[in-house]
C-alpha positions in Angstrom: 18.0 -67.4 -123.7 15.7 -66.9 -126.7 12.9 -68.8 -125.5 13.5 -66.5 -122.3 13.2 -63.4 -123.6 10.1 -64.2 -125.8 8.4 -65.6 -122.8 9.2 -62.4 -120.6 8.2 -60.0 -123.7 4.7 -61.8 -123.3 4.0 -62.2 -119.7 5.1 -58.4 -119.5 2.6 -57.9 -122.8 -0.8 -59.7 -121.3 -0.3 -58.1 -117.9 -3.0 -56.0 -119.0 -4.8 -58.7 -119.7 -4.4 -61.1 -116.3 -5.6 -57.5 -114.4 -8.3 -56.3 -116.7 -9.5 -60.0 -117.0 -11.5 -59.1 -120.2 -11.0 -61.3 -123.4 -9.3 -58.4 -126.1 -11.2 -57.6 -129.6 -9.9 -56.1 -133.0 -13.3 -56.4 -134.3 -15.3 -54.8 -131.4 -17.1 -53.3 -133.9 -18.9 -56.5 -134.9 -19.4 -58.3 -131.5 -20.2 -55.4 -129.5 -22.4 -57.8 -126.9 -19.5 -59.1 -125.7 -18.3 -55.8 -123.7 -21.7 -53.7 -123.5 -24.8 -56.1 -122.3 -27.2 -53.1 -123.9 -26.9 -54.0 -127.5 -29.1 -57.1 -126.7 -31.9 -56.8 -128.9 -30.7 -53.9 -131.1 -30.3 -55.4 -134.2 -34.3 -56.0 -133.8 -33.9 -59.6 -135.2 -32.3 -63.0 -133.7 -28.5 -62.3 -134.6 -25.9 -65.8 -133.8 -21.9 -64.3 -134.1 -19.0 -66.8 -133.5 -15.9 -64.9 -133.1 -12.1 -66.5 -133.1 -8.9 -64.1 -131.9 -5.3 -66.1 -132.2 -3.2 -63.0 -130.7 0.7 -62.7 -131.2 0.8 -65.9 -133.9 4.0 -68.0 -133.2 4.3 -67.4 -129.7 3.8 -70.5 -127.3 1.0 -69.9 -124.8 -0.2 -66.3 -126.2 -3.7 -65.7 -125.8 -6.4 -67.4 -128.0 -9.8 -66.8 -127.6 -13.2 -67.6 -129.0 -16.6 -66.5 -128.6 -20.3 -67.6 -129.5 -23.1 -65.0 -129.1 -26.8 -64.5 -129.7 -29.1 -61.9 -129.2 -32.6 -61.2 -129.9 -35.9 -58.4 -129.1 -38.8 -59.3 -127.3 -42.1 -57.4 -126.8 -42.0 -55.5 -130.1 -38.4 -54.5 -129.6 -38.5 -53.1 -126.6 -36.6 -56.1 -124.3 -33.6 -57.6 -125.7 -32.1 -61.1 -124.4 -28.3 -62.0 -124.5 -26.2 -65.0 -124.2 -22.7 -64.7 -124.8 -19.8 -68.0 -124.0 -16.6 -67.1 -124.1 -13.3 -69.3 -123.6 -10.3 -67.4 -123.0 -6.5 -69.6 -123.1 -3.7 -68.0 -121.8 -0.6 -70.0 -121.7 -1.9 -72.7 -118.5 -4.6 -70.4 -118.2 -7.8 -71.4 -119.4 -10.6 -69.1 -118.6 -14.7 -69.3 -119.5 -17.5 -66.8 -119.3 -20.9 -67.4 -119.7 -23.1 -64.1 -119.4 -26.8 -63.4 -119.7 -28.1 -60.2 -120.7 -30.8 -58.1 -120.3 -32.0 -54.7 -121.6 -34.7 -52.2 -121.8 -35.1 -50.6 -124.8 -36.8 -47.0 -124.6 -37.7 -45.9 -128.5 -36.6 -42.4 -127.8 -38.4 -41.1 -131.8 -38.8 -43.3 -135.5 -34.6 -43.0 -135.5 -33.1 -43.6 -132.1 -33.4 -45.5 -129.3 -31.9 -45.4 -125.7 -31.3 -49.6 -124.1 -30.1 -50.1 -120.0 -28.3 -53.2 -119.7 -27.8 -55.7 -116.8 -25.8 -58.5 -117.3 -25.6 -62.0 -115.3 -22.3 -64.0 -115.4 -20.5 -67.3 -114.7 -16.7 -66.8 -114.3 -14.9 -70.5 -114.3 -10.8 -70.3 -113.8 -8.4 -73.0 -114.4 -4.9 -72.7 -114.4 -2.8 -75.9 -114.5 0.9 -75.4 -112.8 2.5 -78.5 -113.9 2.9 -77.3 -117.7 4.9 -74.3 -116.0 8.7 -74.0 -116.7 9.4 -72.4 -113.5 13.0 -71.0 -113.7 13.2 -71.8 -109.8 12.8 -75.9 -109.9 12.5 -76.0 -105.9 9.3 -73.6 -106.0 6.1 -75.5 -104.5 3.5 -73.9 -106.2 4.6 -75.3 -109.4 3.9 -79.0 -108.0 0.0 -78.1 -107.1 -1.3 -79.3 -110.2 -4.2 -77.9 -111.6 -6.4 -75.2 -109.6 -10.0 -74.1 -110.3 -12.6 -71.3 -109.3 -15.9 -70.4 -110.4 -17.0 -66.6 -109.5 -20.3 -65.4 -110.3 -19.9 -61.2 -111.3 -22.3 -58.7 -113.5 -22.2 -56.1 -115.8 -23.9 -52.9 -116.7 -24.3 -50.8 -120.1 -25.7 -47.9 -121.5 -26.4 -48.2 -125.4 -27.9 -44.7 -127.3 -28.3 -46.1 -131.0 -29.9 -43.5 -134.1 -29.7 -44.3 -137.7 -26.8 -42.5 -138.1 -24.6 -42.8 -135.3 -24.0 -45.2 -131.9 -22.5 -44.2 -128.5 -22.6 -46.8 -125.7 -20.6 -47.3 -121.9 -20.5 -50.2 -120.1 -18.7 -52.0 -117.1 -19.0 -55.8 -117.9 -17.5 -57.1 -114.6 -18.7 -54.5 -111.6 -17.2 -57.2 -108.5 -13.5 -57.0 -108.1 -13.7 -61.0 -107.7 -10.2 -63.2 -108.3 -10.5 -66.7 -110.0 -6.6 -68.0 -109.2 -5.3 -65.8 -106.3 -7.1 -67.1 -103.2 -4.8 -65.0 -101.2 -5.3 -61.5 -101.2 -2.6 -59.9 -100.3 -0.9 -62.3 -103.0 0.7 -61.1 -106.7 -0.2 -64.2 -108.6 -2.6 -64.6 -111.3 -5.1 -62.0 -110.6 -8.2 -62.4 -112.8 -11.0 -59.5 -112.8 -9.3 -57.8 -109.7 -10.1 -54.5 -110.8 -12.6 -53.1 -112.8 -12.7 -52.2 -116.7 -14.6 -49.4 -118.4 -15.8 -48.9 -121.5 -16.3 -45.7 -123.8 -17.5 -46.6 -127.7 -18.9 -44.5 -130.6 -19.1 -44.8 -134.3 -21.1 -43.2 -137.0 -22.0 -43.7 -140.6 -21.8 -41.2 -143.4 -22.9 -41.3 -147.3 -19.8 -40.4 -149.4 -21.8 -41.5 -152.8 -24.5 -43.4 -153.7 -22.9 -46.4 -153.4 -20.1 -45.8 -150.6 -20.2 -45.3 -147.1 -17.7 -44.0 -144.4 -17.7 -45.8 -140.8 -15.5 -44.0 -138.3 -15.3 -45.2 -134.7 -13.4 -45.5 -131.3 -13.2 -47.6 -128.4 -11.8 -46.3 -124.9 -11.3 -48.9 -121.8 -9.6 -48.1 -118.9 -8.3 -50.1 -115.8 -6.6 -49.0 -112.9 -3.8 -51.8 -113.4 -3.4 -51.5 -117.3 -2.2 -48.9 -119.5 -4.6 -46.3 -121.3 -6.2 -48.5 -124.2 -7.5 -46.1 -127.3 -9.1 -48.2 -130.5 -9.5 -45.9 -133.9 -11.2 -47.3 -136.5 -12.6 -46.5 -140.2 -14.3 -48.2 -142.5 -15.0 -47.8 -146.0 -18.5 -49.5 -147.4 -18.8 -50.2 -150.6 -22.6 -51.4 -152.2 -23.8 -52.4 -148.6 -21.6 -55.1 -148.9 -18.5 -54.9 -148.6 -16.5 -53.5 -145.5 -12.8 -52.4 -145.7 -11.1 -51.0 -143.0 -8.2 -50.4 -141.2 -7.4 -49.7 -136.7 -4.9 -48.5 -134.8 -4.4 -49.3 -131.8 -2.5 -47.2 -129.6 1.3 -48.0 -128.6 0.2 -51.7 -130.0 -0.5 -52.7 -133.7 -2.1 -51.2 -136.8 -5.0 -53.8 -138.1 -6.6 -54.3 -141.5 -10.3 -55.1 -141.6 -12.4 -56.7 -144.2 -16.3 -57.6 -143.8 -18.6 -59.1 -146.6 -22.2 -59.5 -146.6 -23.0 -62.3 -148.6 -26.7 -61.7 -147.8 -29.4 -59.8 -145.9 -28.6 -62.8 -143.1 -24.9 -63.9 -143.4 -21.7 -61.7 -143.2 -18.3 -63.1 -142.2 -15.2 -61.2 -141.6 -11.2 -61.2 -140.9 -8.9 -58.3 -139.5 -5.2 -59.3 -139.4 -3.0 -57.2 -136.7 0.8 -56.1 -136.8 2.4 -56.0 -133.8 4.0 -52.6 -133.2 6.0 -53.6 -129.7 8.5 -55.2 -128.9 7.0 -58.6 -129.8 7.2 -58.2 -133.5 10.7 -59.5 -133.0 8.9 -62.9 -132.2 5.1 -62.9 -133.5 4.1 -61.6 -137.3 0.8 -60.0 -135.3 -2.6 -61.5 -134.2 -5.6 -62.6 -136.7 -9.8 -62.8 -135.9 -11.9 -64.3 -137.3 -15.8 -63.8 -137.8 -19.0 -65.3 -138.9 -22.4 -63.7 -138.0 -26.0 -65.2 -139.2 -29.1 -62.8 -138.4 -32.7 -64.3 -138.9 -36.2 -62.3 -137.8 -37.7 -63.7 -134.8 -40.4 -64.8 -136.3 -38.9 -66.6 -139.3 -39.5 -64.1 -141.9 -36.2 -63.1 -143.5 -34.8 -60.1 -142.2 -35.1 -56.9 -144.5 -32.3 -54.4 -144.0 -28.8 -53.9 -143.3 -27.7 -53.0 -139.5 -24.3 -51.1 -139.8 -24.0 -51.6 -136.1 
């Protein structure tokens, strides 16, 4: 009955996630690529991020989910060129998304600058049915076996980014494309069946000579998932160190630490506690990041980019 309940908890927990269809981030902050094609290019050097989320620790079959990205400017800053790869497990779900992006970069003065984003993507879905513990043994679906799709879908982003402060919006999956339900008048498994949207914004602000303050929000919103609101803050100390600390609404309070080692490597951890019901069964969620940024053409890169 345990085992029930847990797996119930979960199923009803990730809903969001099988309709929104878009892999979930504590540090959004620090992988922004992944949700907002724009930011190609705007850290005006070649930046490589690998990303690792293990949500709901403890819990068979909760979502795990890593991510490799790279982004660099072309013709003096004003193109930028994405590739993100993303492999998404759920349970017998096992999701991967390989997107291209693409943005134009207007220079709006010496401190801001305004990027259009278009992003190209691969969607491939496999679910396998025969590790399912269907509480109804005579149910045919569960004897299927495994069952695949590949969906092709695109994004678009706005990205406004000054020295001081960032606001972008984005839509990373426009088609309403399914990868499991063939059948659409069906209630299984539907991935990407209805749109997300994006809302971020963040800003940095001296508080001494050596100490920063980093404020920020993310707002998504899907017609078949709960209102999602991120708050974040920050605390930089010495350009080097980040600490931090998120809430996010109606779901878990996060810590956040960042260090840059040096002008081209940073790595980073933000541990989550579940505020549901699920912190009965799961001590919270953990990420994991690692980020190397190198100037396009080999010379080292010569400032800090606090987003």
């Amino acid at each position: 009955m345990k085992y029930l309940v847990i797996t119930v908890l979960a199923l009803l927990s990730v809903s969001s996630v099988f309709g929104q269809g878009d892999p979930h981030y504590t540090m959004y902050m620090f992988n922004k690529l992944a949700i907002n094609p724009a930011y190609a290019g705007s850290r005006e050097a070649l930046t490589l991020t690998g990303h690792y989320r293990n949500q709901w620790e403890g819990i068979d079959g909760a979502p795990k989910t890593f991510t490799f990205a790279g982004h660099s400017p072309f013709f003096k800053n004003k193109v930028g060129v994405g590739l993100s790869i993303i492999s998404d497990k759920i349970g017998m779900v096992n999701t991967t998304y390989i997107d291209m992006s693409y943005a134009y970069r207007i220079k709006i003065n010496d401190e801001s600058t305004l990027a259009i984003g278009l992003q190209g993507q691969l969607d491939f879905g496999r679910i396998d049915w025969t590790k399912a513990d269907p509480l109804d043994g005579g149910d045919n679906r569960f004897s299927e076996g495994r069952e695949t799709r590949l969906n092709p879908n695109f994004g678009l982003g706005a990205y406004y980014q000054h020295e001081k402060y960032y606001v972008g919006i984005s839509v990373p999956r426009v088609l309403k494309t399914s990868i499991y339900d063939q059948d659409a008048s069906s209630t299984v498994l539907s991935i990407n069946s209805l749109r997300s949207y994006y809302l971020m914004g963040g800003l940095i602000a001296r508080v001494s000579e050596n100490v920063k303050f980093q404020p920020g929000a993310l707002v998504s919103f899907n017609p078949n998932s709960p209102f999602e609101l991120d708050l974040n803050a920050s605390f930089v100390f010495m350009d080097a160190l980040w600490v931090g600390a998120s809430y996010r609404l109606g779901d878990s309070f996060d810590f956040i630490v960042q260090y840059q080692f040096n002008q081209q490597v940073k790595a980073a951890i933000a541990a989550d506690l579940t505020l549901s019901e699920l912190n009965n069964y799961s001590p919270g969620s953990f990420e994991l990041m690692l980020e190397y940024t190198l100037k396009s053409d080999g010379a080292r890169y010569n400032n800090i980019r606090y987003f």
